[in-house]
C-alpha distance (Angstrom), angle and dihedral (degrees) to the residues before:
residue distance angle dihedral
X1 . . .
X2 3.95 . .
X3 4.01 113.5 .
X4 3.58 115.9 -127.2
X5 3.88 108.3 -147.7
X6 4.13 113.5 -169.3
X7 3.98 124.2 -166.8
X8 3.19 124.5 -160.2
X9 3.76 126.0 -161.1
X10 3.83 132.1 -131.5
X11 3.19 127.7 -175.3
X12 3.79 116.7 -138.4
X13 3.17 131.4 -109.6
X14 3.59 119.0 177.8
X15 4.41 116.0 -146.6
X16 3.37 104.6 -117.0
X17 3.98 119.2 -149.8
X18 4.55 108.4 -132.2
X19 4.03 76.6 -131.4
X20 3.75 137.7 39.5
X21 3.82 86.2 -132.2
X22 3.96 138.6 -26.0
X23 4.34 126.9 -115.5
X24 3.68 120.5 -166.5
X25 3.93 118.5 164.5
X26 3.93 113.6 -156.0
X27 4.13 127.8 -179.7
X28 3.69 114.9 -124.4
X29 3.40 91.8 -106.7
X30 3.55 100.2 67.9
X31 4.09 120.7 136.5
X32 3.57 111.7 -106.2
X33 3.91 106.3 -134.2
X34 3.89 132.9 96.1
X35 4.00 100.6 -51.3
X36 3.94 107.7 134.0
X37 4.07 112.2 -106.7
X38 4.06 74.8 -171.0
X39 3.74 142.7 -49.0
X40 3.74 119.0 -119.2
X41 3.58 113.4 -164.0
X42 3.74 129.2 -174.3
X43 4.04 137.2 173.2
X44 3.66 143.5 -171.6
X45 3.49 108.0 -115.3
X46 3.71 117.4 -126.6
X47 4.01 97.5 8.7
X48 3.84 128.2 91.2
X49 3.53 95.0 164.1
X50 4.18 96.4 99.7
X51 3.73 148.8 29.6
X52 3.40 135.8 -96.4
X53 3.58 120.1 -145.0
X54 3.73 121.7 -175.8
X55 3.96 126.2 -152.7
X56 3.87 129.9 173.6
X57 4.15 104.5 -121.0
X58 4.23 100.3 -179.0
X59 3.70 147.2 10.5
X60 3.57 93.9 38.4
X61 3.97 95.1 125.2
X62 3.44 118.0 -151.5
X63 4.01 91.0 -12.5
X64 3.68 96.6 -67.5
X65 3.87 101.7 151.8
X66 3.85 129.8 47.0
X67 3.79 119.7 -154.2
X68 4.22 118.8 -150.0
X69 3.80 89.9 -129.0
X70 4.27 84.8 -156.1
X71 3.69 94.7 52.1
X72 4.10 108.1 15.4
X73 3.89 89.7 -123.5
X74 3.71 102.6 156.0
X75 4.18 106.6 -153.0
X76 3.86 123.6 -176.2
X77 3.80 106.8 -109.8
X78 3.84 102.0 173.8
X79 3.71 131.1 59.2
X80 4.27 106.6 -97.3
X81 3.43 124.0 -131.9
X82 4.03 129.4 -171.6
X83 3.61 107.4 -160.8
X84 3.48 85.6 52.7
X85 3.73 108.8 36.1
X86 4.02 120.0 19.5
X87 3.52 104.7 -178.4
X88 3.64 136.7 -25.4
X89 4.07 131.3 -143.7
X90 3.86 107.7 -153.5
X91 3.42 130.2 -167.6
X92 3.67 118.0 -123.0
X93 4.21 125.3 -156.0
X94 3.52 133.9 -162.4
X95 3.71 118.7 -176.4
X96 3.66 124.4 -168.1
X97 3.61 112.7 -131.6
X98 4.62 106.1 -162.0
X99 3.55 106.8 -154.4
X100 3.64 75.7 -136.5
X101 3.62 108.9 89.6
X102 3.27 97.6 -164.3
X103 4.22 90.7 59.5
X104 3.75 105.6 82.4
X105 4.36 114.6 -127.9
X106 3.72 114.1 -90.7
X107 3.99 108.8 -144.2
X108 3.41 135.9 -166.9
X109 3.93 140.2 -177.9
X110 3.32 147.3 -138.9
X111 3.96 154.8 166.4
X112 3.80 133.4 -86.3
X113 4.15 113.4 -173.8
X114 3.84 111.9 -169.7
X115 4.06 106.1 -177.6
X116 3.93 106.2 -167.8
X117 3.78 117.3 -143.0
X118 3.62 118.1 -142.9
X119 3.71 122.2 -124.9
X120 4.00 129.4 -179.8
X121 3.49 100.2 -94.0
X122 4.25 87.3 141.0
X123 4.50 105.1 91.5
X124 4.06 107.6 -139.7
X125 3.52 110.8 -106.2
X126 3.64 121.9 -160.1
X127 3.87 129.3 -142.3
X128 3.76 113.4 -132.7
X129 3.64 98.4 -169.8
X130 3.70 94.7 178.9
X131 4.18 126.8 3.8
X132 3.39 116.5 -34.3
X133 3.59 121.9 -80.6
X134 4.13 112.1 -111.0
X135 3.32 130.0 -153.3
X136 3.21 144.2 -155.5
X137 3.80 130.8 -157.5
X138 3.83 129.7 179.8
X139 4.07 126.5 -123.4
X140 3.63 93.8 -122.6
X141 3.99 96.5 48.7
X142 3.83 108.7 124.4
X143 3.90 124.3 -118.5
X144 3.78 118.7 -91.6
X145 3.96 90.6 29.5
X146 3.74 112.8 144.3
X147 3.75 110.6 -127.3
X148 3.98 92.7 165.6
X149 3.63 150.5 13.8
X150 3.70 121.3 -145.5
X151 4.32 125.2 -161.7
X152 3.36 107.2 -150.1
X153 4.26 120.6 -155.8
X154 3.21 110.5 -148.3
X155 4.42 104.2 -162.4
X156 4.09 106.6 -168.9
């Protein structure tokens, strides 16, 4: 029995990204709920007959992003931390879905840099290396007088 093998042609398309790559800056103290870090947003130009889903596929460090596969807003959905984390360069995909089945997805890629500000999140502490010091200010001093200077050590 002879096997009949049919190819079919496609012509390709690439996905192309609205921006080479996306920059947001946040402070570590930002809220963790469904504000947009950014939006990147991609299409296939001159089809309509698909979906485009979006998914973040590296540099997301311990799962600190989340990506709206529908609508490729990228939302912060762990707690951020400077000392520990100081920026982050994910990599964003957007897959092609043909309502065809029989055309194969067309993919593309891009960048994500988060830069993380630091804020002071660290209380002063202060050393007492022997009793405390005590002092001693009269009734009659005037506001805004200096009665003592403190160094402060600030250990990272």
């Amino acid at each position: 029995m002879p096997l009949k093998i049919s190819v079919h042609s496609t012509p390709f398309v690439a996905v192309e990204f609205n921006s080479p790559s996306y920059r947001a800056s946040l402070p570590e103290d930002s809220p963790v709920d469904d504000s947009a870090v950014f939006t990147a947003s991609a299409s296939l130009p001159g089809s309509e007959a698909g979906t485009l889903q979006y998914s973040i596929v590296g540099g997301n460090f311990d799962s600190t992003f989340k990506i709206n596969s529908a609508n490729g807003k990228v939302t912060l959905a762990k707690s951020l931390d400077y000392e520990t984390v100081k920026s982050f360069t994910l990599i964003i995909r957007a897959i092609f879905k043909f309502s065809d089945v029989s055309s194969p997805d067309v993919t593309a890629e891009t960048e994500g840099m988060v830069t993380i500000t630091d804020i002071n999140d660290n209380s002063p502490r202060f050393l007492v290396y022997q009793s405390p010091t005590k002092i001693a200010i009269e009734g009659y001093t005037p506001s805004a007088t200096e009665v003592m200077q403190v160094n402060m050590l600030r250990f990272l």
